[in-house]
MDAnalysis code that builds the backbone (N, CA, C; Angstrom):
import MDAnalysis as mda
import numpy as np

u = mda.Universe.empty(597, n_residues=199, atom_resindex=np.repeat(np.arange(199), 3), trajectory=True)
u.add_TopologyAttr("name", ["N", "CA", "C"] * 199)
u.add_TopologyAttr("resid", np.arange(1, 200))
u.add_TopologyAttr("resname", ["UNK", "UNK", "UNK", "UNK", "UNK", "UNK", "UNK", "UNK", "UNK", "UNK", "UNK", "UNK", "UNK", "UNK", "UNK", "UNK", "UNK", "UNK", "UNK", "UNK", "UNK", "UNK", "UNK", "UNK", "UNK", "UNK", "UNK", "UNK", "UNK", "UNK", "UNK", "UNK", "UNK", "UNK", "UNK", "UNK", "UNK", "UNK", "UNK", "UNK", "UNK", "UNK", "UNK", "UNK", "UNK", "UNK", "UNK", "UNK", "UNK", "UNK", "UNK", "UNK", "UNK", "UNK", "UNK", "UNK", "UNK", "UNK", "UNK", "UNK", "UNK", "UNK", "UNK", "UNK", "UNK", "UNK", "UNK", "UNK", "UNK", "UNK", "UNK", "UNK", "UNK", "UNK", "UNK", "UNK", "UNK", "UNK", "UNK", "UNK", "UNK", "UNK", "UNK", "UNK", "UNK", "UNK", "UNK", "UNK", "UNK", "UNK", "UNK", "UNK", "UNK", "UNK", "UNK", "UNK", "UNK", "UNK", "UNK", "UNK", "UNK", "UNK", "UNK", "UNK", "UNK", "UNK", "UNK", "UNK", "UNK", "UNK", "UNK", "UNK", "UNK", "UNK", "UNK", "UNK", "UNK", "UNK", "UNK", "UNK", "UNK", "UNK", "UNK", "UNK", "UNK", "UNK", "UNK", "UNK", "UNK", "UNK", "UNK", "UNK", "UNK", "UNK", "UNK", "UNK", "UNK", "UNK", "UNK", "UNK", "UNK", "UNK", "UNK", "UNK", "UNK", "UNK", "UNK", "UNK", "UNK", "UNK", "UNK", "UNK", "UNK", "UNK", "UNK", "UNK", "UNK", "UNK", "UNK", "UNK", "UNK", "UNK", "UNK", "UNK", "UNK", "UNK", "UNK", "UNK", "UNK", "UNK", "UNK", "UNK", "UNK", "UNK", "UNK", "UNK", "UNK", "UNK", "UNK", "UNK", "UNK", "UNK", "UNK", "UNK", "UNK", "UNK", "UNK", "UNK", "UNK", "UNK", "UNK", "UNK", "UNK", "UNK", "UNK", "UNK", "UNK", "UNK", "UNK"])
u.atoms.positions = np.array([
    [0.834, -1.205, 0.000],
    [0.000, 0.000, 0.000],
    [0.869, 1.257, 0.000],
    [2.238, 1.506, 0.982],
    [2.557, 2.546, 0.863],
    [3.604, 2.702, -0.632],
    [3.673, 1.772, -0.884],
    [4.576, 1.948, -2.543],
    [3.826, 2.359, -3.469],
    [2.743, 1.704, -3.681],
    [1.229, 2.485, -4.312],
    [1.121, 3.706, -4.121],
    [0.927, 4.084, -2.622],
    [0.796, 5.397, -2.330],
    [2.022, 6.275, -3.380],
    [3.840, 5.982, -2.955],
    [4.084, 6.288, -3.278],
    [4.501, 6.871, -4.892],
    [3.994, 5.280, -5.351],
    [4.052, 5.693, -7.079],
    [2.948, 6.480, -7.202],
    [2.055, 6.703, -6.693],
    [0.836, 7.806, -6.975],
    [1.497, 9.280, -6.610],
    [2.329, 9.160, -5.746],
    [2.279, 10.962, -5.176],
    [3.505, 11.218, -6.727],
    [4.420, 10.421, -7.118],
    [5.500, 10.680, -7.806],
    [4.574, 11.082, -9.142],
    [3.569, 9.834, -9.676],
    [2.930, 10.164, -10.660],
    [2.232, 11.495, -10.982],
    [1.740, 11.982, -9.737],
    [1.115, 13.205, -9.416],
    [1.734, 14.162, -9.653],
    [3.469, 14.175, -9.095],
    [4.356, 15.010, -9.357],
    [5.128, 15.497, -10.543],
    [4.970, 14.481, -11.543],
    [5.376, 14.465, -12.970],
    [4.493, 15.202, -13.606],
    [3.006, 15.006, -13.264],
    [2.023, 15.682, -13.723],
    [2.254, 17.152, -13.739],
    [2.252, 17.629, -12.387],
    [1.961, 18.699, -12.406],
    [3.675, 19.552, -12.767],
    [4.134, 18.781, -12.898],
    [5.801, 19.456, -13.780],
    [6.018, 19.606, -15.318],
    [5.087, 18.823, -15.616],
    [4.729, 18.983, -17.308],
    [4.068, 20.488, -17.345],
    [2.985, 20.480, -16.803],
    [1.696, 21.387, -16.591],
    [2.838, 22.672, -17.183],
    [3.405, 22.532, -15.494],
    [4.745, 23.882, -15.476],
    [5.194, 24.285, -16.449],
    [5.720, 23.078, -17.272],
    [6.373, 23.524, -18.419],
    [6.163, 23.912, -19.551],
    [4.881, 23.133, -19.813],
    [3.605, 23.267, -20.931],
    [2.988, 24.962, -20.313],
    [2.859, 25.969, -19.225],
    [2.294, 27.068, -19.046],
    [4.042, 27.830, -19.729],
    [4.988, 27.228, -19.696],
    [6.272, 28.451, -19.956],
    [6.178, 28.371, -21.641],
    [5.153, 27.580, -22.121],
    [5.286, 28.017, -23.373],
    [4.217, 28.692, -23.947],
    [3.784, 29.421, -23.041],
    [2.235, 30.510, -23.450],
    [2.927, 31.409, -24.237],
    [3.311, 31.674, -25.178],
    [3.937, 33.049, -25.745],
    [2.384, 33.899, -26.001],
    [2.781, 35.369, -26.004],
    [2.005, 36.124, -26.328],
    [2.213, 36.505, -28.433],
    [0.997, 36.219, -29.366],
    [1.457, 36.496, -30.448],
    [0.349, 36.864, -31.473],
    [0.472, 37.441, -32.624],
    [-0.138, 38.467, -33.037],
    [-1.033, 38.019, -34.342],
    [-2.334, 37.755, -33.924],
    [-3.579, 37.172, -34.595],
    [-4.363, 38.772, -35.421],
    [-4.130, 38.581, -36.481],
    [-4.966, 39.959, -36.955],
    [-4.701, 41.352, -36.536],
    [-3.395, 41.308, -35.870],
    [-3.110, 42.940, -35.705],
    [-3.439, 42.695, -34.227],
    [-3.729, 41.608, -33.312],
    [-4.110, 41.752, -31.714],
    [-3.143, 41.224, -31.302],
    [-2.805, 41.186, -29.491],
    [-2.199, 40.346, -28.970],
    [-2.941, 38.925, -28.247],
    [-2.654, 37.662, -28.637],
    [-3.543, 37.042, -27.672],
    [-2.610, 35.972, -27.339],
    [-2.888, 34.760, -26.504],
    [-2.121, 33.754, -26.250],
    [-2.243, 32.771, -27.022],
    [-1.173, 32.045, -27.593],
    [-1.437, 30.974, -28.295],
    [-0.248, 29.911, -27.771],
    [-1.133, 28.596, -27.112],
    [-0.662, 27.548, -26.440],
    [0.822, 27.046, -27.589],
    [2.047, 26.595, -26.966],
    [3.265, 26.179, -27.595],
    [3.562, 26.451, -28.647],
    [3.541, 27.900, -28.633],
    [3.973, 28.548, -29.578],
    [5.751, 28.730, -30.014],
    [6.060, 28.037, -31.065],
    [7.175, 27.547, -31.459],
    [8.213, 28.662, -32.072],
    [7.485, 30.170, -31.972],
    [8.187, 31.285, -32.384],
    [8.868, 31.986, -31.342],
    [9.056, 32.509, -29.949],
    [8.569, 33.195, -29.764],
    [9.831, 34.254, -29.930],
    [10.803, 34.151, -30.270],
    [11.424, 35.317, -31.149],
    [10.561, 36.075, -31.801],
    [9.758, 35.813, -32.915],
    [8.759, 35.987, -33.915],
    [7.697, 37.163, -32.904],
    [7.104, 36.386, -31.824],
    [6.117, 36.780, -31.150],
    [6.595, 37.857, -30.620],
    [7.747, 37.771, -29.699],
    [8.037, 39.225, -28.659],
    [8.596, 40.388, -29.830],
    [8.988, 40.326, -31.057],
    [9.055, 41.000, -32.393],
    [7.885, 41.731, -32.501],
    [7.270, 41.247, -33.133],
    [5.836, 41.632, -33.796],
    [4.831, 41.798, -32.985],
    [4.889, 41.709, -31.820],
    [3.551, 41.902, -30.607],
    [3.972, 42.224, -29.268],
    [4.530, 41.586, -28.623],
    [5.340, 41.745, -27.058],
    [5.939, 43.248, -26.997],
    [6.994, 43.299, -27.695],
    [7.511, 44.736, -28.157],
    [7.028, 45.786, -28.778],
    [5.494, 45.475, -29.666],
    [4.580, 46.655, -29.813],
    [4.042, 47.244, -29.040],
    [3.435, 46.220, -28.544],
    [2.407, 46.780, -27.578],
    [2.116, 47.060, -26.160],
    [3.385, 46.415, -25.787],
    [3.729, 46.211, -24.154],
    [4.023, 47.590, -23.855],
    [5.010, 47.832, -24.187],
    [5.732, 49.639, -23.254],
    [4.648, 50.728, -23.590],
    [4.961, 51.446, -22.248],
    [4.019, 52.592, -22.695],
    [5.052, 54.463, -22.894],
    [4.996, 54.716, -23.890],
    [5.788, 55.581, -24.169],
    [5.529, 57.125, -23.612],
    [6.455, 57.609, -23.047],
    [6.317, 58.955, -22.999],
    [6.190, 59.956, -24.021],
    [6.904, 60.191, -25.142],
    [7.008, 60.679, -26.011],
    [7.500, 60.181, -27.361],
    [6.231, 59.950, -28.152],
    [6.161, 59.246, -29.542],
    [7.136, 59.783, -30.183],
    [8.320, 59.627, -30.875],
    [8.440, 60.440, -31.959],
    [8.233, 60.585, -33.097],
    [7.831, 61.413, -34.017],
    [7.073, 61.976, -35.196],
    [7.496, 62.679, -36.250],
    [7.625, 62.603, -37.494],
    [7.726, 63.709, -38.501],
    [6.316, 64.613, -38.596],
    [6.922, 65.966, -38.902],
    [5.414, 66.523, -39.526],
    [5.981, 66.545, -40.940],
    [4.902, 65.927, -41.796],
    [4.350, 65.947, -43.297],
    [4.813, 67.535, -43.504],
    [5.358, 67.562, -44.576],
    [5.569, 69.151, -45.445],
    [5.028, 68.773, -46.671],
    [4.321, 69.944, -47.477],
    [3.967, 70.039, -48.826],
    [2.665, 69.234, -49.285],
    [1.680, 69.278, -48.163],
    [0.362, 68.273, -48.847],
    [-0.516, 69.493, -48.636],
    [-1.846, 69.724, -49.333],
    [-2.832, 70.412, -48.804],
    [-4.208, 69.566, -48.720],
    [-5.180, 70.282, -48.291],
    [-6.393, 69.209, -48.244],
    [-6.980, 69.309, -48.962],
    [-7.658, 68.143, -50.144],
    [-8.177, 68.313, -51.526],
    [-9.941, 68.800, -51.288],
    [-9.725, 69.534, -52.040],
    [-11.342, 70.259, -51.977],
    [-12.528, 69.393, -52.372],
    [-12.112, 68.257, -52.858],
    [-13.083, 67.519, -52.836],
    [-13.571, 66.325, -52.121],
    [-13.012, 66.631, -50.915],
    [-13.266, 65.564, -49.488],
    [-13.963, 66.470, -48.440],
    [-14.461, 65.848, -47.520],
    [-15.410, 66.283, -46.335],
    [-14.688, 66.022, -45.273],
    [-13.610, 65.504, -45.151],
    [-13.045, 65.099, -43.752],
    [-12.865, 66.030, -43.178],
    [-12.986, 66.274, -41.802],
    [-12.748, 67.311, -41.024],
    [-12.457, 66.525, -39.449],
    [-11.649, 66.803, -38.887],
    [-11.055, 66.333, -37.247],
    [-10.283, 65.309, -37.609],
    [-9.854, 64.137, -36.591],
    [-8.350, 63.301, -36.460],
    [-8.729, 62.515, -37.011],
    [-7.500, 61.207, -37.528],
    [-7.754, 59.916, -38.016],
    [-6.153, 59.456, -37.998],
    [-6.471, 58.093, -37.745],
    [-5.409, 57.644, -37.998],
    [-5.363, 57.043, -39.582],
    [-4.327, 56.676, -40.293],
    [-4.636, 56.721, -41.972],
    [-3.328, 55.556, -42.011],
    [-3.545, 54.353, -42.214],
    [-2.622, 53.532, -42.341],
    [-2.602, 52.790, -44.093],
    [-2.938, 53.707, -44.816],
    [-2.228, 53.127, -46.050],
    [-2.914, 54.286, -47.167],
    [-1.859, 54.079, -48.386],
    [-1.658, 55.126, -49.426],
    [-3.213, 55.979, -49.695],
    [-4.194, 54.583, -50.193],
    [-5.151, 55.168, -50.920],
    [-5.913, 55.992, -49.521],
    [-6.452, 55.642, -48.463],
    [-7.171, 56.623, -47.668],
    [-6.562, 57.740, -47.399],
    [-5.383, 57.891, -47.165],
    [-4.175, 59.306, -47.185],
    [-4.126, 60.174, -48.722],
    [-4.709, 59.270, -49.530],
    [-4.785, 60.281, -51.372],
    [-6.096, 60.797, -51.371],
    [-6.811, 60.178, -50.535],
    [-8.504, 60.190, -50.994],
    [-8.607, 61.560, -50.115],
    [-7.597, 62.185, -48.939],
    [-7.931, 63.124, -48.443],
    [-6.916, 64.205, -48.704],
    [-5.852, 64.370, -48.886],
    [-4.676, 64.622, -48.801],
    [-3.646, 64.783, -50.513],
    [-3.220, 65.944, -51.201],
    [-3.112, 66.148, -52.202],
    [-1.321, 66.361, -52.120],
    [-0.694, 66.118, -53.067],
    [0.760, 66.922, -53.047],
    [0.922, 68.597, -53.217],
    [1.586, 69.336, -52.518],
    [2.081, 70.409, -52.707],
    [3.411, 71.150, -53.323],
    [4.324, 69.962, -54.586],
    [5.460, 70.377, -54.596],
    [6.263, 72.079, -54.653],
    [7.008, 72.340, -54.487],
    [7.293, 73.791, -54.416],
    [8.439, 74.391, -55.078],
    [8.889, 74.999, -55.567],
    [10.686, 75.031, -56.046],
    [11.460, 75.347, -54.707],
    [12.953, 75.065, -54.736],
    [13.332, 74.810, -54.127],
    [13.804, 74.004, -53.026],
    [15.287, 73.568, -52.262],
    [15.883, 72.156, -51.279],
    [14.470, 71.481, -50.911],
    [13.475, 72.464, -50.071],
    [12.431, 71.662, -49.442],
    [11.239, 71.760, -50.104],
    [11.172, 71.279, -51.135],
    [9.875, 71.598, -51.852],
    [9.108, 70.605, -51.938],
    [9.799, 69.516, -52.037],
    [9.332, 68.348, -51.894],
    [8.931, 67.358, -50.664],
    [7.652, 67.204, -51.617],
    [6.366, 66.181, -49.821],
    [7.051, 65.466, -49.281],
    [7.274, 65.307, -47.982],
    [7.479, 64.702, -47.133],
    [7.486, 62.705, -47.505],
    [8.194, 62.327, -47.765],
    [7.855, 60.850, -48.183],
    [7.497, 60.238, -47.082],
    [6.695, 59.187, -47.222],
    [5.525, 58.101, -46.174],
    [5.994, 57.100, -47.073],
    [6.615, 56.000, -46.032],
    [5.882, 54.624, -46.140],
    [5.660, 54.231, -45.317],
    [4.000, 53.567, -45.817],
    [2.983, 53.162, -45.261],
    [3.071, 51.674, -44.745],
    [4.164, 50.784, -45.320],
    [4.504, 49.528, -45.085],
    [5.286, 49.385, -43.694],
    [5.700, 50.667, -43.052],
    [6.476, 50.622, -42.006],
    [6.088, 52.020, -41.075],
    [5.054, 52.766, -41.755],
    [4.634, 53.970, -40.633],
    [3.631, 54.388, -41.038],
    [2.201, 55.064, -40.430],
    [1.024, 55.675, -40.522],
    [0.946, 57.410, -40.163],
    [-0.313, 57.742, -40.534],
    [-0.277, 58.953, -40.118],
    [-1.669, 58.981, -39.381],
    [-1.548, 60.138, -38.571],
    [-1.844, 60.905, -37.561],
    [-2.241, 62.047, -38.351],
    [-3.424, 62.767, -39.329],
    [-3.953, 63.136, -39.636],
    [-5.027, 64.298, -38.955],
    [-4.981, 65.207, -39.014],
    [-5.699, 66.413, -38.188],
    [-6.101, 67.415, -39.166],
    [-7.367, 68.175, -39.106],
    [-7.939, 68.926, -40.419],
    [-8.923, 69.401, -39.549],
    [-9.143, 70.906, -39.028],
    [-9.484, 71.761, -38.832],
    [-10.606, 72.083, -39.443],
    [-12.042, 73.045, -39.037],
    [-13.210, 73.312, -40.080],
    [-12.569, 74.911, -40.789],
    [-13.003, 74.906, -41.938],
    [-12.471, 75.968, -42.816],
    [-12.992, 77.424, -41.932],
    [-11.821, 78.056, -42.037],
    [-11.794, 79.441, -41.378],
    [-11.278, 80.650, -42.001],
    [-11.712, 81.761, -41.882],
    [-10.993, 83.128, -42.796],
    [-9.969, 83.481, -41.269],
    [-9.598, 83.303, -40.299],
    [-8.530, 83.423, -39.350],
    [-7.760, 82.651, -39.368],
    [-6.434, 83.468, -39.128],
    [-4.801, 82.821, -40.035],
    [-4.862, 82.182, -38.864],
    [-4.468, 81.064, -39.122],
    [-4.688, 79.662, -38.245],
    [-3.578, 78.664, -38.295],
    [-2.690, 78.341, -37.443],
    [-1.576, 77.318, -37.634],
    [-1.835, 76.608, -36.377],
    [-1.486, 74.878, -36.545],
    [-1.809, 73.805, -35.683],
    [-0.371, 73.635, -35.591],
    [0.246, 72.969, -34.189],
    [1.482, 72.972, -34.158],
    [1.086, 71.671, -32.667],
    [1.983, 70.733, -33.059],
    [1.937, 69.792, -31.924],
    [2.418, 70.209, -30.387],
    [2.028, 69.621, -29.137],
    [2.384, 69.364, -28.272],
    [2.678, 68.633, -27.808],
    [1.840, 67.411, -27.604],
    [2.417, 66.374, -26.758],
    [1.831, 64.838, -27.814],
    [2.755, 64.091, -27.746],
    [2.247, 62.457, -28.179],
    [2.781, 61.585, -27.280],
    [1.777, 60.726, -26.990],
    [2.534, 59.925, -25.754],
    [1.688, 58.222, -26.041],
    [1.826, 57.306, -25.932],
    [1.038, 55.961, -26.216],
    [1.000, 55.060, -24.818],
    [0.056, 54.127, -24.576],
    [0.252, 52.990, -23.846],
    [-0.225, 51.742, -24.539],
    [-0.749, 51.289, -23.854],
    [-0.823, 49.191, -24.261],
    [-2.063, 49.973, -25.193],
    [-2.965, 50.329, -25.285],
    [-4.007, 50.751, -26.376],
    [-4.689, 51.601, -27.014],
    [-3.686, 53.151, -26.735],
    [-4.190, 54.546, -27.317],
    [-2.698, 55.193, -27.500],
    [-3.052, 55.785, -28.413],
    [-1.546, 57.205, -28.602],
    [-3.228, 58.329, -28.104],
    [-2.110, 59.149, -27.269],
    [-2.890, 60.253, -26.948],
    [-1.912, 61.542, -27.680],
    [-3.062, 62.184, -28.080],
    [-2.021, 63.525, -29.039],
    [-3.012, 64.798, -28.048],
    [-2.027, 65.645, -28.276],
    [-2.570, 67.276, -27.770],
    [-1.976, 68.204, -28.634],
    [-2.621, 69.326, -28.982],
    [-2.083, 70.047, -29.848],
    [-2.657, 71.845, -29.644],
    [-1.524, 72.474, -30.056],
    [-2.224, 73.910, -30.123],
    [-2.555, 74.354, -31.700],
    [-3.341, 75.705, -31.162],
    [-4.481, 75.964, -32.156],
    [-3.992, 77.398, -32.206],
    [-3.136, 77.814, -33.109],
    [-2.396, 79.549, -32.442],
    [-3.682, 80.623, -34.080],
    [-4.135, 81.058, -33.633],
    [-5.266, 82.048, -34.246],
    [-4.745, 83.746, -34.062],
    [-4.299, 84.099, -35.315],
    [-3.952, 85.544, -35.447],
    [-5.170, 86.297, -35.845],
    [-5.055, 87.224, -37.311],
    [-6.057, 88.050, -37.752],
    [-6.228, 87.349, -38.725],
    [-8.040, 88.283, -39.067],
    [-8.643, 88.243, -39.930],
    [-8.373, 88.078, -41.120],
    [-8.403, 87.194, -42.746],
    [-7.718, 87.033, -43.634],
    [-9.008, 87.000, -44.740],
    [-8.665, 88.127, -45.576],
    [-9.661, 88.084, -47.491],
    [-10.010, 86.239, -47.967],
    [-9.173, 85.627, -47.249],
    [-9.496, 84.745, -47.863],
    [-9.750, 83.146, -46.548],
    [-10.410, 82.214, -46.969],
    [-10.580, 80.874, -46.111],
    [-9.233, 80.261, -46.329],
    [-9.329, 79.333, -45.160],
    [-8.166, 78.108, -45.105],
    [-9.210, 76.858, -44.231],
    [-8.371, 75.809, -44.384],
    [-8.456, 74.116, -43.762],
    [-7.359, 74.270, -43.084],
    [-7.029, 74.542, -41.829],
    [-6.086, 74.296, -41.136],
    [-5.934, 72.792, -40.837],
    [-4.480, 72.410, -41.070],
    [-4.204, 71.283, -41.057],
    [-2.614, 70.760, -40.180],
    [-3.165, 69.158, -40.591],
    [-1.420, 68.916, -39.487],
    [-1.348, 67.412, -39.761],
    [-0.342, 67.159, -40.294],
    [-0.025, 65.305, -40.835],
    [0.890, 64.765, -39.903],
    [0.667, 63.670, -39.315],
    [1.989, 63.175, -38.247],
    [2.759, 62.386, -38.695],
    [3.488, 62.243, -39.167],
    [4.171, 60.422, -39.551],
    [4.859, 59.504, -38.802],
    [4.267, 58.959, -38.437],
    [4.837, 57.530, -37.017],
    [5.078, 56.397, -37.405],
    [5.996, 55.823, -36.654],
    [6.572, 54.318, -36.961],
    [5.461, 53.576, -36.481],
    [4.992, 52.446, -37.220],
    [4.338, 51.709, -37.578],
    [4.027, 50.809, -35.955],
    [5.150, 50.896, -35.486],
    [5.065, 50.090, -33.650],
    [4.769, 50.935, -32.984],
    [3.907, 52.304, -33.375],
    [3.584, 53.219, -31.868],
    [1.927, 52.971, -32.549],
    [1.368, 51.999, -33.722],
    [0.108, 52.576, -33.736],
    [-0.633, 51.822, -32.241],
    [-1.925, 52.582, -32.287],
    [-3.025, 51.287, -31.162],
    [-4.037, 51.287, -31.736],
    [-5.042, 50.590, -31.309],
    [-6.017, 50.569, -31.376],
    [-6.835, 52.064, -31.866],
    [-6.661, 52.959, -30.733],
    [-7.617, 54.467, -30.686],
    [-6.950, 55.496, -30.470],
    [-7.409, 56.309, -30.909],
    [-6.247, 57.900, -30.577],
    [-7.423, 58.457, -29.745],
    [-7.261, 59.412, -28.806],
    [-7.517, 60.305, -27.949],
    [-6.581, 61.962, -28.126],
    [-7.695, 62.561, -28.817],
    [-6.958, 63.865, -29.025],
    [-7.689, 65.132, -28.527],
    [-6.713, 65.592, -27.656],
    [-7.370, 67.244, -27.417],
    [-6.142, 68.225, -27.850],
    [-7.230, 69.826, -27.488],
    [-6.578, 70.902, -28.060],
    [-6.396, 72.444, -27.218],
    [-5.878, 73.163, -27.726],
    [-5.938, 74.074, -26.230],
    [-5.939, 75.630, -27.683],
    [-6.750, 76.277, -27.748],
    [-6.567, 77.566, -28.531],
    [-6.055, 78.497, -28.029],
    [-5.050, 78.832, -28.895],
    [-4.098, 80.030, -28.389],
    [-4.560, 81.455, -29.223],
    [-4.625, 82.993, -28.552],
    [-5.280, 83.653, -29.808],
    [-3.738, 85.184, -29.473],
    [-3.355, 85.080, -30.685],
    [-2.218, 85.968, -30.849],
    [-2.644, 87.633, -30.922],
    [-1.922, 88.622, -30.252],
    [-2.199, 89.312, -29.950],
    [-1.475, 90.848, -30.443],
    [-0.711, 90.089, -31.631],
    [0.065, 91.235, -32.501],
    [-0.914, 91.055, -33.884],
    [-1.260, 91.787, -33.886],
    [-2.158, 92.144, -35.244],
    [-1.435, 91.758, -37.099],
    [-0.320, 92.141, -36.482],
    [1.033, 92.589, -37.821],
    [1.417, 91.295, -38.169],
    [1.791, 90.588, -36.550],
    [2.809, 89.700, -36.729],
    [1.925, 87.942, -36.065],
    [1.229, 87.428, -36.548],
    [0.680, 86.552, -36.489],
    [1.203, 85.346, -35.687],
    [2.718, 85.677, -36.428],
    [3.202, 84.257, -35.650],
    [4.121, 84.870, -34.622],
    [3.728, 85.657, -34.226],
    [4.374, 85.868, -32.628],
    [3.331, 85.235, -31.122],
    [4.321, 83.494, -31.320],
    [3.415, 83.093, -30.710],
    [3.200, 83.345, -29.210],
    [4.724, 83.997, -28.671],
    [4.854, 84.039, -27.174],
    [4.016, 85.284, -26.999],
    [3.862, 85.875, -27.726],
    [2.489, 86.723, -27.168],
    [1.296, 86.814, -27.106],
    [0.832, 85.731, -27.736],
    [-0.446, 84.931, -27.782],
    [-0.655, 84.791, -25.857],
    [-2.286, 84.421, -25.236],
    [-2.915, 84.135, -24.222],
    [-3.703, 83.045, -24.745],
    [-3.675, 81.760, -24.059],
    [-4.234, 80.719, -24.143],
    [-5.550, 80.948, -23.578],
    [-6.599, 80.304, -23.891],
    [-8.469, 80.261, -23.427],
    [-7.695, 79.451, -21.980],
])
């Protein structure tokens, strides 16, 4: 009886040491753009690559290009944020501006390795420039903040606008964006922003 016993407690013990070892192979890995668990997963180089390392850290400060040389095509309705992860939804809103001269030329995007962060203002006759503040991400939002600097009166309308370009491992799920209006207070000189008073 007690050898019984004992081949039972040993048997018991093998058991639950497999278990152990069979849970160290939970890798976390990337089903459709998500993170989820998938039992003995035989990558997990692959996995902490493409998912573990996306989505895990939470960043203080994204870093970003701003887009030069696009304007917003007059024949779209978009107006407020989006995130825009490939060519054709970024053409369908978004036009080239080339210019003469070193920087005349648009800002190049690829979309195979970075998205944009897209912002478009409602059309206004006040000289209007959007200028970033803060981008910051965690496990499932980039949060953006931005100022809104408003000089004088202008003969003519604008779409105030603002393109972000980000590496492809800061997107998430949802953006969360606010704004803070700044209204400038030199008549002449518009972009004198330190003399602007924030609302």
């Amino acid at each position: 009886m007690k050898k019984f016993f004992a081949l039972w407690l040993s048997a018991f013990a093998f058991v639950l040491s497999a278990n152990a070892q069979n849970n160290d192979s939970l890798y976390v890995v990337k089903h459709n753009g998500e993170c989820s668990q998938h039992e003995k997963c035989d990558k997990k180089e692959h996995c902490e690559k493409d998912c573990c390392k996306q989505k895990s850290a939470i960043v203080d400060k994204v870093p970003y290009t701003i887009a030069k040389n696009y304007f917003v095509r007059n024949d779209t309705k978009f107006r407020g944020n989006k995130l825009i992860k490939n060519a054709d939804d970024f053409e369908a809103i978004f036009g080239k501006a080339a210019t003469m001269g070193d920087n005349g030329t648009p800002t190049p995007i690829d979309f195979s390795t970075q998205f944009v962060l897209a912002i478009v203002r409602p059309e206004t006759n006040i000289s209007t420039q959007i200028t970033p503040n803060t981008l910051s991400a965690d496990e499932k939002e980039l949060k953006f903040n931005y100022n809104i600097l408003q000089g004088r009166s202008q003969s003519h309308t604008m779409l105030p606008m603002l393109v972000l370009i980000i590496d492809r491992n800061y997107l998430r799920q949802n953006i969360n964006v606010s704004s803070r209006v700044k209204h400038l207070t030199i008549e002449d000189d518009p972009d004198a922003v330190l003399q602007g008073v924030y609302d």
